[in-house]
LUMVEX-611862 format. One record per residue (C-alpha): x, y, z. Coordinates in pm, 1 decimal. Each point is the difference from the previous one (the first is absolute). Layout:
<nodes>
<node><px>X</px><py>Y</py><pz>Z</pz></node>
...
</nodes>
This chain:
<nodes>
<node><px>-3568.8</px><py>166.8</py><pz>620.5</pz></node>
<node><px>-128.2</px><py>-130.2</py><pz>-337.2</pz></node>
<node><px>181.8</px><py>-180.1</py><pz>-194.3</pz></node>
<node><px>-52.7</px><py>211.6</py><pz>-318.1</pz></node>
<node><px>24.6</px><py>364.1</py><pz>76.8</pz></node>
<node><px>-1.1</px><py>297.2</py><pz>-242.3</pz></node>
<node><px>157.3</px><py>315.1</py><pz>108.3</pz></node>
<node><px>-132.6</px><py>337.2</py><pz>-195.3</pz></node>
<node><px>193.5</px><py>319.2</py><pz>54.3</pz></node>
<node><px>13.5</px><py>314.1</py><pz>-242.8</pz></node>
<node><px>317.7</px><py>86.6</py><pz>-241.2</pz></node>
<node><px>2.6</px><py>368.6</py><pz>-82.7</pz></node>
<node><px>85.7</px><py>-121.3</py><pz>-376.4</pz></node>
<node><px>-268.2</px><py>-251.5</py><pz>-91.3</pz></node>
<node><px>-265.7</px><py>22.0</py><pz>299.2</pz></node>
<node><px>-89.6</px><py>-287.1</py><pz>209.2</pz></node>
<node><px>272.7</px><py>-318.9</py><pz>-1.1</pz></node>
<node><px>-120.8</px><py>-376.5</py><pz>148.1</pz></node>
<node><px>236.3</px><py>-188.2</py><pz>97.0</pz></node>
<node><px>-79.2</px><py>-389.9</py><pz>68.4</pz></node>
<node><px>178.2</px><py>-189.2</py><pz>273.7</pz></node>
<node><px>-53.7</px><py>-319.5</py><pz>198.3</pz></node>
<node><px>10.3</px><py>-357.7</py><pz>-15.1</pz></node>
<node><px>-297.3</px><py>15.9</py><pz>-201.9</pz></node>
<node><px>131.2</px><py>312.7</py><pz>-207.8</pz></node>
<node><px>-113.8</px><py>-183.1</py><pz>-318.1</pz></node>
<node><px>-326.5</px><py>20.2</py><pz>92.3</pz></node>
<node><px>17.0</px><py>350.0</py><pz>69.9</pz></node>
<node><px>200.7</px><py>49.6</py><pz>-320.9</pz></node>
<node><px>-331.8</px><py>-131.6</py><pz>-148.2</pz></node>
<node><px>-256.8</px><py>240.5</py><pz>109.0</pz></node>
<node><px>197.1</px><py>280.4</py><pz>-92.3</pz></node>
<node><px>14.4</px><py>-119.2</py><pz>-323.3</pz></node>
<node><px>-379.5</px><py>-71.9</py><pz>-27.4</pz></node>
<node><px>-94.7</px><py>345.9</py><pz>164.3</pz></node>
<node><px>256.3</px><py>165.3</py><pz>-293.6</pz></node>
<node><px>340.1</px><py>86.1</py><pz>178.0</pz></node>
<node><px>289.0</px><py>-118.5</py><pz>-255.5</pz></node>
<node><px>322.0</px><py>-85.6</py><pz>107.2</pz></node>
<node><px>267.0</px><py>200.8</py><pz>-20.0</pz></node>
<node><px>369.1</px><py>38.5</py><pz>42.5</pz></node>
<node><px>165.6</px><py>-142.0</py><pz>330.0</pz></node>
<node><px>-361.1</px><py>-194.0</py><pz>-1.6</pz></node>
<node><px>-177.9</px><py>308.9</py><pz>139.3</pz></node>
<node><px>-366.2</px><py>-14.3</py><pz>-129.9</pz></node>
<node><px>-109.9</px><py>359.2</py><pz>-124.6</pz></node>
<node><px>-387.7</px><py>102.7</py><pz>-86.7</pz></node>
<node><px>-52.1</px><py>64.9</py><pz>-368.5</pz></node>
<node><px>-231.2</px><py>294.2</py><pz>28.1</pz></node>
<node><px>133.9</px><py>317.5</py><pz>43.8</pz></node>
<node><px>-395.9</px><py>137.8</py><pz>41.9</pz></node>
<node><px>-77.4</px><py>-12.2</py><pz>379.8</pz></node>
<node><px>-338.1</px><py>-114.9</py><pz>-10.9</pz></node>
<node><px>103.5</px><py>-299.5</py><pz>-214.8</pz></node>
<node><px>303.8</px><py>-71.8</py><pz>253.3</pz></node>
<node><px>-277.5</px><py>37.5</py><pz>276.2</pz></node>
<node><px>-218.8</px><py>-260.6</py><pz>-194.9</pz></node>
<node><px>305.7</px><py>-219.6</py><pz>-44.7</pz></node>
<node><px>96.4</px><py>23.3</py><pz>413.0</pz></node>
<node><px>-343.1</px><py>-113.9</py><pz>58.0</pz></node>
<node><px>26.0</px><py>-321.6</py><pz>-254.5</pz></node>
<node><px>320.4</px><py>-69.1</py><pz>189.9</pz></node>
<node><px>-145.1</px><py>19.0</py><pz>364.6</pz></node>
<node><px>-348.6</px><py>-270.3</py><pz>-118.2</pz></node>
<node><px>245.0</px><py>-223.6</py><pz>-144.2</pz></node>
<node><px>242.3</px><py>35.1</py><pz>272.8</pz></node>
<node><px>-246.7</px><py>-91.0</py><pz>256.7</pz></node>
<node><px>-131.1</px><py>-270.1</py><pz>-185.0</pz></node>
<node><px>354.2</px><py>-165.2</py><pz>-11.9</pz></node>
<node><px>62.9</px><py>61.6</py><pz>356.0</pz></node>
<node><px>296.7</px><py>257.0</py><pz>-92.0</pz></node>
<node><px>60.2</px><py>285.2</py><pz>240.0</pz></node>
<node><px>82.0</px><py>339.5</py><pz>-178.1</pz></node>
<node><px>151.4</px><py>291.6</py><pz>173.1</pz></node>
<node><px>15.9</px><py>351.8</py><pz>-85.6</pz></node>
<node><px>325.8</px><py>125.1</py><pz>141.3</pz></node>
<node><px>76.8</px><py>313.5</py><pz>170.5</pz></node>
<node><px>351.2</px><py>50.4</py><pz>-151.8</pz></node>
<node><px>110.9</px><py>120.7</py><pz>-367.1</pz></node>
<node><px>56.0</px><py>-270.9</py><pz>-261.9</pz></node>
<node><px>363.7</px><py>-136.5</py><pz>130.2</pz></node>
<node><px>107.2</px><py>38.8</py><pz>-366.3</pz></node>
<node><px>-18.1</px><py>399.8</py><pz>0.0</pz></node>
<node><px>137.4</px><py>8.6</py><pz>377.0</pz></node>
<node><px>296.7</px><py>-162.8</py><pz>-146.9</pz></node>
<node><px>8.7</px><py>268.3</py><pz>-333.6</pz></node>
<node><px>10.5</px><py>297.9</py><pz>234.6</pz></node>
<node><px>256.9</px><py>-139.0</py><pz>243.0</pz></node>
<node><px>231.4</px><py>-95.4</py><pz>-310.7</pz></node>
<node><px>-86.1</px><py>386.2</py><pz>-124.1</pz></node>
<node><px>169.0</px><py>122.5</py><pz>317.3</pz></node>
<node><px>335.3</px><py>-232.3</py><pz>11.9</pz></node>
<node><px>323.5</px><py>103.8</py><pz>-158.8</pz></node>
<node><px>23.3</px><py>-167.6</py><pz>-331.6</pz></node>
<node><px>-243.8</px><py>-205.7</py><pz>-217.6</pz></node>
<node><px>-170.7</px><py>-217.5</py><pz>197.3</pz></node>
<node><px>-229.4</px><py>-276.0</py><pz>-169.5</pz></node>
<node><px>-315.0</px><py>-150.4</py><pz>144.8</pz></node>
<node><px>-208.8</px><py>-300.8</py><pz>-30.0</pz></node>
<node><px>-305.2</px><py>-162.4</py><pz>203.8</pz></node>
<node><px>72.8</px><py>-328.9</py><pz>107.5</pz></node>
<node><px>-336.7</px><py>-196.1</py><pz>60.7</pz></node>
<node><px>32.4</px><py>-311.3</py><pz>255.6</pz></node>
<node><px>-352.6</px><py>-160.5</py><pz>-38.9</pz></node>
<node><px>50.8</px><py>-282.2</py><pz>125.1</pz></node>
<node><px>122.3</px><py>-21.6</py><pz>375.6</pz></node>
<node><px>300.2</px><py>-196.5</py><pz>-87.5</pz></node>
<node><px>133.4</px><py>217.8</py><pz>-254.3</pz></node>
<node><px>146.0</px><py>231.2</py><pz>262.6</pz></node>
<node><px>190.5</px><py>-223.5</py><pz>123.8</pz></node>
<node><px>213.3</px><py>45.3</py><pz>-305.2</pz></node>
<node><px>76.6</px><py>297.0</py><pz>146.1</pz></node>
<node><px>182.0</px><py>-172.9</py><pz>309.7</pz></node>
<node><px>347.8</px><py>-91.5</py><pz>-137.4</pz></node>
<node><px>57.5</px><py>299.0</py><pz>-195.9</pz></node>
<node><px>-118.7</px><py>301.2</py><pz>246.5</pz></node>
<node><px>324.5</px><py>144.3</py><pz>165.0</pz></node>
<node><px>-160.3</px><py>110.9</py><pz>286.0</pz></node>
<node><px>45.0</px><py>-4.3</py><pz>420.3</pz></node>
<node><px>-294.9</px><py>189.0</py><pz>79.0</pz></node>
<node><px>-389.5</px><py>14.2</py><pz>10.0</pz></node>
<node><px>-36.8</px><py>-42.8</py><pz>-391.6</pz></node>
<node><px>128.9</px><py>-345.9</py><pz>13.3</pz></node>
<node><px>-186.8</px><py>-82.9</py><pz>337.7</pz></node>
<node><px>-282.7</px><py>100.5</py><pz>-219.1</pz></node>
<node><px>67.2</px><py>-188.1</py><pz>-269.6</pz></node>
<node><px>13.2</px><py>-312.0</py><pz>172.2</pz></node>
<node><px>-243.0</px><py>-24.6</py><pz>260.5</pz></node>
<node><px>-292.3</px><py>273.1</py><pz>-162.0</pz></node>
<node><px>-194.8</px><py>-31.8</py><pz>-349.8</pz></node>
<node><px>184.4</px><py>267.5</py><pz>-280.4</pz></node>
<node><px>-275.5</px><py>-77.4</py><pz>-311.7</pz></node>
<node><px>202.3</px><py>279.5</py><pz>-169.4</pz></node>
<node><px>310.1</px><py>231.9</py><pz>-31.9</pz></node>
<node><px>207.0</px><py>232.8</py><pz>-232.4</pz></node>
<node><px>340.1</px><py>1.7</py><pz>-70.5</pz></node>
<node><px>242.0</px><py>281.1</py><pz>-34.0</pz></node>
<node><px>301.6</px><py>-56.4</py><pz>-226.7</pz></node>
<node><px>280.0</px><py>191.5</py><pz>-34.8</pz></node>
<node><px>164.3</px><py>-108.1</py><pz>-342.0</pz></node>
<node><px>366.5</px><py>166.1</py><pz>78.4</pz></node>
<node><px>49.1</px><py>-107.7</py><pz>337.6</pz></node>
<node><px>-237.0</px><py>-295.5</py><pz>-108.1</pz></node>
<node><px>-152.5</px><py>85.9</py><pz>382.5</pz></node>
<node><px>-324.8</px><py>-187.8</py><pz>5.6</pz></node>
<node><px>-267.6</px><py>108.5</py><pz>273.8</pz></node>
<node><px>-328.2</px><py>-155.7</py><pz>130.0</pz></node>
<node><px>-249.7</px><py>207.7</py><pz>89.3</pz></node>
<node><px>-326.7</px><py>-125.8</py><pz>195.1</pz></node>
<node><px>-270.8</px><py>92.2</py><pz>176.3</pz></node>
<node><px>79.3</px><py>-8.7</py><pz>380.8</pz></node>
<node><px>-188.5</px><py>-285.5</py><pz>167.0</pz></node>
<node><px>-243.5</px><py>98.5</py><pz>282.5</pz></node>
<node><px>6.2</px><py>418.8</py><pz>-65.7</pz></node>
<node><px>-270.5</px><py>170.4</py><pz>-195.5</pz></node>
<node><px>271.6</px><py>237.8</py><pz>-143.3</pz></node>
<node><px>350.2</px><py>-71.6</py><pz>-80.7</pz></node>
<node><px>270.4</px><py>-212.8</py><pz>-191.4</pz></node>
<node><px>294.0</px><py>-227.7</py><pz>5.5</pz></node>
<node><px>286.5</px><py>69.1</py><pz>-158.0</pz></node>
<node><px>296.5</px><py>-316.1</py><pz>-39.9</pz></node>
<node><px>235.8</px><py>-119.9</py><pz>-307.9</pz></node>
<node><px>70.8</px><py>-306.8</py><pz>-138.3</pz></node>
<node><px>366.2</px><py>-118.0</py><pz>63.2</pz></node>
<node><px>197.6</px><py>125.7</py><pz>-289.6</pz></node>
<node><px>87.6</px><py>-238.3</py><pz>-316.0</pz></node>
<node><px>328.2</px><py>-110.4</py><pz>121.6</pz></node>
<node><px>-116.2</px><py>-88.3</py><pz>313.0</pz></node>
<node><px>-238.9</px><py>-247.5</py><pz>-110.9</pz></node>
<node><px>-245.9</px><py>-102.7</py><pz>331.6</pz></node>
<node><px>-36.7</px><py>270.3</py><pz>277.0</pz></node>
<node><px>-132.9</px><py>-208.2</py><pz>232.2</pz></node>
<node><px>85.0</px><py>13.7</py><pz>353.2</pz></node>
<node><px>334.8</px><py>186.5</py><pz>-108.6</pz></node>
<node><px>154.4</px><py>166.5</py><pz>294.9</pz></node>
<node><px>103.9</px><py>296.9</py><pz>-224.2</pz></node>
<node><px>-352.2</px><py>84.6</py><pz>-118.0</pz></node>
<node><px>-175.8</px><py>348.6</py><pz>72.3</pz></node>
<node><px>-298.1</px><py>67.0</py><pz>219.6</pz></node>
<node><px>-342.9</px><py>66.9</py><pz>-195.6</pz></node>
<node><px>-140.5</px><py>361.0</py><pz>64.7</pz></node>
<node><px>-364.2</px><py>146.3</py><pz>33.4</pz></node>
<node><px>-60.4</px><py>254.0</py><pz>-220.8</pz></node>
<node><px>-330.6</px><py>241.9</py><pz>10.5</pz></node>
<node><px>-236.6</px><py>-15.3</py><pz>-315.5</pz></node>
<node><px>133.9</px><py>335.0</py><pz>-113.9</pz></node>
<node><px>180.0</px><py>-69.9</py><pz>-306.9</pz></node>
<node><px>270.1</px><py>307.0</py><pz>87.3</pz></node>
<node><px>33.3</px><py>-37.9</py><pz>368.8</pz></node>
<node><px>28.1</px><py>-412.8</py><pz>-93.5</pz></node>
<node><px>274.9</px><py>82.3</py><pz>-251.6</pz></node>
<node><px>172.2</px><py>171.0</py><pz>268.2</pz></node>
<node><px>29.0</px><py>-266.0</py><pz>266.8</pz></node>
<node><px>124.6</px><py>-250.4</py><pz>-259.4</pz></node>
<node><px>270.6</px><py>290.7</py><pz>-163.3</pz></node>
<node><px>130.9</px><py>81.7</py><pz>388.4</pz></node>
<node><px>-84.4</px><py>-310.9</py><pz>182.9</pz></node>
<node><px>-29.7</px><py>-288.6</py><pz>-207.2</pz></node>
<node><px>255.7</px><py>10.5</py><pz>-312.0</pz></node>
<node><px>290.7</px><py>62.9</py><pz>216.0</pz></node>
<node><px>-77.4</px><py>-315.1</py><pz>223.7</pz></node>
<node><px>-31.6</px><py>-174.0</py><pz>-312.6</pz></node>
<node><px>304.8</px><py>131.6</py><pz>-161.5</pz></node>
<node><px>228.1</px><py>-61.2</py><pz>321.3</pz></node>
<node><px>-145.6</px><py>-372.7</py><pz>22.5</pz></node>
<node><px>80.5</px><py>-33.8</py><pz>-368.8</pz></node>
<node><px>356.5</px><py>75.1</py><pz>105.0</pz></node>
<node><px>23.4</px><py>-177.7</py><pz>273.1</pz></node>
<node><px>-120.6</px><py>-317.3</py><pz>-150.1</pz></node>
<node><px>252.5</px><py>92.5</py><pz>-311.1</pz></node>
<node><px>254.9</px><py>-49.5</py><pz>223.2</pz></node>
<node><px>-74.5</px><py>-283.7</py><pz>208.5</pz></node>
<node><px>-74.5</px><py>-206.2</py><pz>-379.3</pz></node>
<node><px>362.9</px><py>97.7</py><pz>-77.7</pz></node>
<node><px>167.0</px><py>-81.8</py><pz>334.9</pz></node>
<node><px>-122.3</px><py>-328.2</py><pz>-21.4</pz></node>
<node><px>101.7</px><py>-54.9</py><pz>-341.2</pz></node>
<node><px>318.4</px><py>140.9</py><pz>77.5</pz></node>
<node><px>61.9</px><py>-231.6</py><pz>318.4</pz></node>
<node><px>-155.5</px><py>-324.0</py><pz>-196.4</pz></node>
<node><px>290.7</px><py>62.3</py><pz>-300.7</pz></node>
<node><px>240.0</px><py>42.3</py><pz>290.7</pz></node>
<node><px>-108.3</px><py>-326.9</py><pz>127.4</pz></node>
<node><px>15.1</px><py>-166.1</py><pz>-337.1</pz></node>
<node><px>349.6</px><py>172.7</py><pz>-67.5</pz></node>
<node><px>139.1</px><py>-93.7</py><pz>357.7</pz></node>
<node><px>-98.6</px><py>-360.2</py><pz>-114.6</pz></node>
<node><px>175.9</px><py>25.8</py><pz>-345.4</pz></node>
<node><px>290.9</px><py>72.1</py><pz>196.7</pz></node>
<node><px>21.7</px><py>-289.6</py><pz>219.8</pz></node>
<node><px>-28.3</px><py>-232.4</py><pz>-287.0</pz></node>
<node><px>280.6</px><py>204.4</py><pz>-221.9</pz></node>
<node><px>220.7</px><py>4.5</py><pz>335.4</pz></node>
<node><px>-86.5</px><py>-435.8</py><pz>7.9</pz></node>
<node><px>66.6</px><py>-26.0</py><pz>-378.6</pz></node>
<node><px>367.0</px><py>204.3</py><pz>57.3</pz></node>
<node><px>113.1</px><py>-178.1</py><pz>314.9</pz></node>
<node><px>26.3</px><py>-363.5</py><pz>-220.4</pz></node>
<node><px>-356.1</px><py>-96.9</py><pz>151.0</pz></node>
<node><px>-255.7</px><py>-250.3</py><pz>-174.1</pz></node>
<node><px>-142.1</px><py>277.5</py><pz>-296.6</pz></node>
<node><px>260.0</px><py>137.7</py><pz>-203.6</pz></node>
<node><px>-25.3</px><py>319.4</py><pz>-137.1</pz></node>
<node><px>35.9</px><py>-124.0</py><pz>-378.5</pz></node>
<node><px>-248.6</px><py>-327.6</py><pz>75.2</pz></node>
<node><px>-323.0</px><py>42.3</py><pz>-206.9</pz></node>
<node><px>-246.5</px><py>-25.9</py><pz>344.6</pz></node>
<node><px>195.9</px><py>340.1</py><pz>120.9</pz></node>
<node><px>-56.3</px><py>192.5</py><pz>-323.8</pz></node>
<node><px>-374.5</px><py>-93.6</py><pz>-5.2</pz></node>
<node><px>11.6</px><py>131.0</py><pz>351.1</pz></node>
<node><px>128.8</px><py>300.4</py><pz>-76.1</pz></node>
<node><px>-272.3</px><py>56.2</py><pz>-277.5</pz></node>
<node><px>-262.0</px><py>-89.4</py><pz>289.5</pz></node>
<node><px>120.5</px><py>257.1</py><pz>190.9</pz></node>
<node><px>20.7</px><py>283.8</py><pz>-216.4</pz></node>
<node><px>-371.4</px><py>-81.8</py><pz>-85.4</pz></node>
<node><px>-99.5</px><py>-32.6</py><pz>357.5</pz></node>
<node><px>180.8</px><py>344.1</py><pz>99.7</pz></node>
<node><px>-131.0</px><py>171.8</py><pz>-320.9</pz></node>
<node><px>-404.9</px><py>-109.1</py><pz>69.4</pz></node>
<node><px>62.0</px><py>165.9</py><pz>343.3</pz></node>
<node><px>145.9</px><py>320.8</py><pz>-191.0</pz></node>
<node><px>-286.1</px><py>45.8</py><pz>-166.7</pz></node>
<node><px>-159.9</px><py>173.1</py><pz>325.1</pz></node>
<node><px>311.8</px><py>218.6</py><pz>-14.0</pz></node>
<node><px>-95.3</px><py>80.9</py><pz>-334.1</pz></node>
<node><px>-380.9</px><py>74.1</py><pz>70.0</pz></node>
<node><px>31.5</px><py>237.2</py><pz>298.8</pz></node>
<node><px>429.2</px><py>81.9</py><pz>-4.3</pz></node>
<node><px>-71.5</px><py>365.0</py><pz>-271.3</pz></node>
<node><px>-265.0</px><py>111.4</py><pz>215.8</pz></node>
<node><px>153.9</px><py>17.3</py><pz>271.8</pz></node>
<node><px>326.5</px><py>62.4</py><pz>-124.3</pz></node>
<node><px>-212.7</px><py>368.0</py><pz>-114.8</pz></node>
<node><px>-78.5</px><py>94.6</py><pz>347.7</pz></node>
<node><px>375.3</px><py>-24.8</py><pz>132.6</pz></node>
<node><px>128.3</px><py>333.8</py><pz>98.4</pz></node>
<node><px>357.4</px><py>-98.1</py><pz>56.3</pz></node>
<node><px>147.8</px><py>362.2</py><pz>-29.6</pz></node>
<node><px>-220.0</px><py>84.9</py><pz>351.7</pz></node>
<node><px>31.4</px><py>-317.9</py><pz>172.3</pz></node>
<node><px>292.0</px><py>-98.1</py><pz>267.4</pz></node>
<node><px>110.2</px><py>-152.6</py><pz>-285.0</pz></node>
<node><px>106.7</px><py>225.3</py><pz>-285.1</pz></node>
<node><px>266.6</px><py>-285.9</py><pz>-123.9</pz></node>
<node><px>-255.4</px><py>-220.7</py><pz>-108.0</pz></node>
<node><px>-57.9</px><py>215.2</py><pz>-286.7</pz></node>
<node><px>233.7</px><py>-137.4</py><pz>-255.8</pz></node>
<node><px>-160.0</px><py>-382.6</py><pz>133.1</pz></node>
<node><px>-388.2</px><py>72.7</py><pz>-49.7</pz></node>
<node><px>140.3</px><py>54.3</py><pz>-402.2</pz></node>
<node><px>143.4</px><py>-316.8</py><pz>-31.9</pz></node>
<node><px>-296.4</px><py>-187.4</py><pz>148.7</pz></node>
<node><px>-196.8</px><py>195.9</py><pz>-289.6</pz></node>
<node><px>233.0</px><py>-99.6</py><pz>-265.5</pz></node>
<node><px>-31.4</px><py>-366.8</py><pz>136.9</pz></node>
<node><px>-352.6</px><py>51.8</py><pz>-37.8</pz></node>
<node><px>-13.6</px><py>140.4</py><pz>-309.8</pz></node>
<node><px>199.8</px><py>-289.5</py><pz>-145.8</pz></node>
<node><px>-202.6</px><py>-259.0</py><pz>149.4</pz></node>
<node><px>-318.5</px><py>144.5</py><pz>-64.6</pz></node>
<node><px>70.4</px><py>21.3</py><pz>-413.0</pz></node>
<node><px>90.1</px><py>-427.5</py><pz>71.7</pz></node>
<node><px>-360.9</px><py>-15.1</py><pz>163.8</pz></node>
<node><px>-164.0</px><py>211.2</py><pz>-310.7</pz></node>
<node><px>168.5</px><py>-267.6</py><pz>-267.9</pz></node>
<node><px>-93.7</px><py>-297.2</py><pz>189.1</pz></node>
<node><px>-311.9</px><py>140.7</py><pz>-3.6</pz></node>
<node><px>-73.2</px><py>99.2</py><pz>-338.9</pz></node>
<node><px>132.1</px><py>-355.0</py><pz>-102.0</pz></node>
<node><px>385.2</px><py>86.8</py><pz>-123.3</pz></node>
<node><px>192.4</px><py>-277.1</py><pz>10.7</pz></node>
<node><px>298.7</px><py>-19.0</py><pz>271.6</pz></node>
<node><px>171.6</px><py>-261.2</py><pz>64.9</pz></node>
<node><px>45.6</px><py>-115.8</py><pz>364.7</pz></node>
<node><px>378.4</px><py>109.5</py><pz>31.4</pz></node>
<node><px>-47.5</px><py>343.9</py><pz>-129.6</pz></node>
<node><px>-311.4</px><py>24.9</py><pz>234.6</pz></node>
<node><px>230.1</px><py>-48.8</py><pz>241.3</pz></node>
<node><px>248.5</px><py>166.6</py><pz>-144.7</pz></node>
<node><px>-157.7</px><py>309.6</py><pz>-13.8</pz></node>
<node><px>-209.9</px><py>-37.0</py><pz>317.5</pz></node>
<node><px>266.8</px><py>-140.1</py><pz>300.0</pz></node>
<node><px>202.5</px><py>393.5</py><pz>-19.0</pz></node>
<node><px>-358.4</px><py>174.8</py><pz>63.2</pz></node>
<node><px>-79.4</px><py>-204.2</py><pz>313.0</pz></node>
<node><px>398.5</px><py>-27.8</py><pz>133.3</pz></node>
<node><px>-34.5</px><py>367.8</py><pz>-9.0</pz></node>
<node><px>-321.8</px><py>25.4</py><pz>238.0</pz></node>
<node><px>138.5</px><py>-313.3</py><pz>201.6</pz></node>
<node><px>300.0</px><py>213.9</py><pz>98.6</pz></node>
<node><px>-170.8</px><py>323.8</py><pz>49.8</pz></node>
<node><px>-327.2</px><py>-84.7</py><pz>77.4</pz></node>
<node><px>21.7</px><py>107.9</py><pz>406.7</pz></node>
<node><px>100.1</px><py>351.9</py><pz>-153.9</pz></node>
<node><px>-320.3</px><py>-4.1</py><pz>-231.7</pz></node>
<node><px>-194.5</px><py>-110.2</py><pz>313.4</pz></node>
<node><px>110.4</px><py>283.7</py><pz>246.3</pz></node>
<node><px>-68.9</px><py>242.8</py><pz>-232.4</pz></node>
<node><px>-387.4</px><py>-110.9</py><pz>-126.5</pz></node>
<node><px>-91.6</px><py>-12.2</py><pz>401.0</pz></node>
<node><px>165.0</px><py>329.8</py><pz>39.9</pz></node>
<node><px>-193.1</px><py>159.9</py><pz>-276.6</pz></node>
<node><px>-387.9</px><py>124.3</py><pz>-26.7</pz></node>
<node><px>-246.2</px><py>-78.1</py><pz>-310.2</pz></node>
<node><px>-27.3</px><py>314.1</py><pz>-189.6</pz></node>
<node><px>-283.9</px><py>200.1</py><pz>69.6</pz></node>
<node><px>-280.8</px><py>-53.0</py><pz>-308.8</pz></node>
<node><px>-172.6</px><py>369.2</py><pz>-204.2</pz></node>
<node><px>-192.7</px><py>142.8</py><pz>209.2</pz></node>
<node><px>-379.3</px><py>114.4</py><pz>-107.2</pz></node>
<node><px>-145.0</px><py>310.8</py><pz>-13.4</pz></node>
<node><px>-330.2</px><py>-135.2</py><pz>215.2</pz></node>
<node><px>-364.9</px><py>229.7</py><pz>-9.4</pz></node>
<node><px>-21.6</px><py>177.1</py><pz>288.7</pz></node>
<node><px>-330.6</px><py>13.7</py><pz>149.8</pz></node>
<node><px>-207.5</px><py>301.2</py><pz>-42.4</pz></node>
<node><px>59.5</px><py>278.9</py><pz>261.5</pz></node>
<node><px>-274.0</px><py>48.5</py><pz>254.5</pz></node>
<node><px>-189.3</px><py>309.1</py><pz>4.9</pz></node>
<node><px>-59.8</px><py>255.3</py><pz>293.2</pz></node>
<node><px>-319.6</px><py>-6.7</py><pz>172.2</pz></node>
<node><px>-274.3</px><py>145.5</py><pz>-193.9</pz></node>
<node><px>226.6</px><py>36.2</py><pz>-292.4</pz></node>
<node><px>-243.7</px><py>-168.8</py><pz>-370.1</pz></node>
<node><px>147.0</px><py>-185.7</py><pz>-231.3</pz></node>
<node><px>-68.5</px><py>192.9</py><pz>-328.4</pz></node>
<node><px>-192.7</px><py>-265.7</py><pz>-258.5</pz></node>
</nodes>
């Protein structure tokens, strides 16, 4: 392969695109500047003449000065990803945004690596086959972000994957992550394999991941509290460190920061799935009255989080204070909390009234014109 490469394909809104990729993609960059492409948005190059004899004369600048340079161009067979990615988001529940992600240069994609929350063939593809470009699919009120690609090796055809969610931070090789699917490059019929197949994988990993961030918490503030304990037990039985001795009270201080840092993940991922618990039509209906005071605790410690962050000053003890009830409360009851998020399902997201594909006539039957 050449290592400047310029990929033309045709966008039903402003004609033919290039898009310039390799290690060489400067170069390439270049003569589509010189044969009068300009760059546009996402770093798609777009012909300036709408007349198609003038975008004819202009493709044939392009391929002289491409084979001058040694730069291989390519017509391809498949839409502009960009308006693949516009009709799929047309036919999704919601508002979906998109944007055309352009990885020119072979090592850009393997941004992608860290951050793709995948088990399946899109991040098999990602690392071991060249992706020059994508489109993302972004869901601003679930804040769902999905990759779409073309699918490596097939003439027709897509990948469809997410990015792990911003909580989450990485995705790689997480255990909890959903499987890529194939979708077909009908934007209705692709809608509908990520609606019924894909999103509810997705949203069931979410949740499962939810709760395995918040176990851990939970059992690393046990660990610190079960700690606590043995030293309070040493300071009351006449041992070395005395409660009232300065090095016990700075301890203390330690610990409520230590136990509160780990909190935070309660905080992050503790409301959502506090929302999916059904406790009225679980085999625990008594939990009920238990699931509201872990959302009062929450509540509380959340409004701490917001003034820390918008810079009000607290002082350490009525950080603490205000913080040590909130956490007490989900140390006690947190095995409750947990019984009752595995029990429970994500809810089920709007469904989308899809196209349906046109009805096929009887034999012999015209279509009127």
């Amino acid at each position: 392969m050449a290592d400047a490469q310029i990929t033309l394909a045709y966008s039903r809104n402003t004609g033919v695109v290039a898009i310039a990729t390799g290690e060489q993609y400067k170069s390439a960059e270049s003569a589509l500047n010189d044969a009068g492409f300009h760059r546009a948005e996402a770093g798609v190059y777009r012909l300036t003449h709408a007349d198609e004899a003038a975008a004819r004369v202009t493709l044939a600048h392009l391929a002289e000065r491409a084979e001058t340079r040694g730069i291989q161009v390519t017509a391809s067979s498949r839409r502009f990803i960009g308006d693949t990615a516009q009709d799929i988001a047309r036919c999704l529940p919601g508002q979906w945004d998109t944007q055309v992600e352009i990885y020119s240069h072979p090592v850009w994609q393997d941004d992608l690596v860290p951050y793709l929350w995948d088990c399946g063939e899109l991040a098999r593809a990602v690392r071991t086959d060249r992706i020059p470009y994508a489109a993302t699919l972004t869901d601003p009120i679930s804040g769902t972000t999905l990759l779409l690609v073309e699918r490596p090796g097939h003439q027709l055809g897509y990948l469809i994957g997410a990015f792990a969610p911003e909580p989450f931070g990485e995705g790689y090789d997480d255990p909890h992550a959903p499987r890529s699917v194939t979708v077909p490059p009908f934007p209705g019929r692709a809608a509908q394999a990520i609606i019924q197949r894909y999103l509810p994988a997705y949203d069931r990993a979410v949740h499962e991941r939810r709760i395995a961030h918040t176990a851990e918490a939970l059992d690393l503030i046990q660990s610190e509290w079960d700690s606590w304990n043995e030293l309070r037990a040493a300071a009351k039985s006449g041992g070395a460190l005395r409660s009232e001795h300065p090095v016990f009270t700075t301890a203390a201080g330690e610990f409520l920061d230590n136990v509160w840092r780990e909190f935070l993940t309660v905080l992050d991922h503790g409301p959502a799935l506090l929302d999916q618990c059904r406790p009225a039509t679980s085999a625990w209906p008594q939990d009920t009255e238990v699931l509201d005071q872990l959302a009062d605790a929450l509540l509380t410690a959340e409004q701490v989080r917001e003034d820390q962050n918008s810079g009000l000053p607290l002082a350490r003890s009525e950080h603490h204070a205000r913080t040590w009830p909130a956490i007490e409360s989900w140390l006690a009851h947190g095995h409750q909390f947990l019984r009752q998020a595995r029990d429970a399902s994500p809810r089920p997201r709007p469904t989308a009234v899809l196209p349906q594909p046109p009805r096929r006539l009887p034999p012999g039957q015209a279509r009127h014109r």
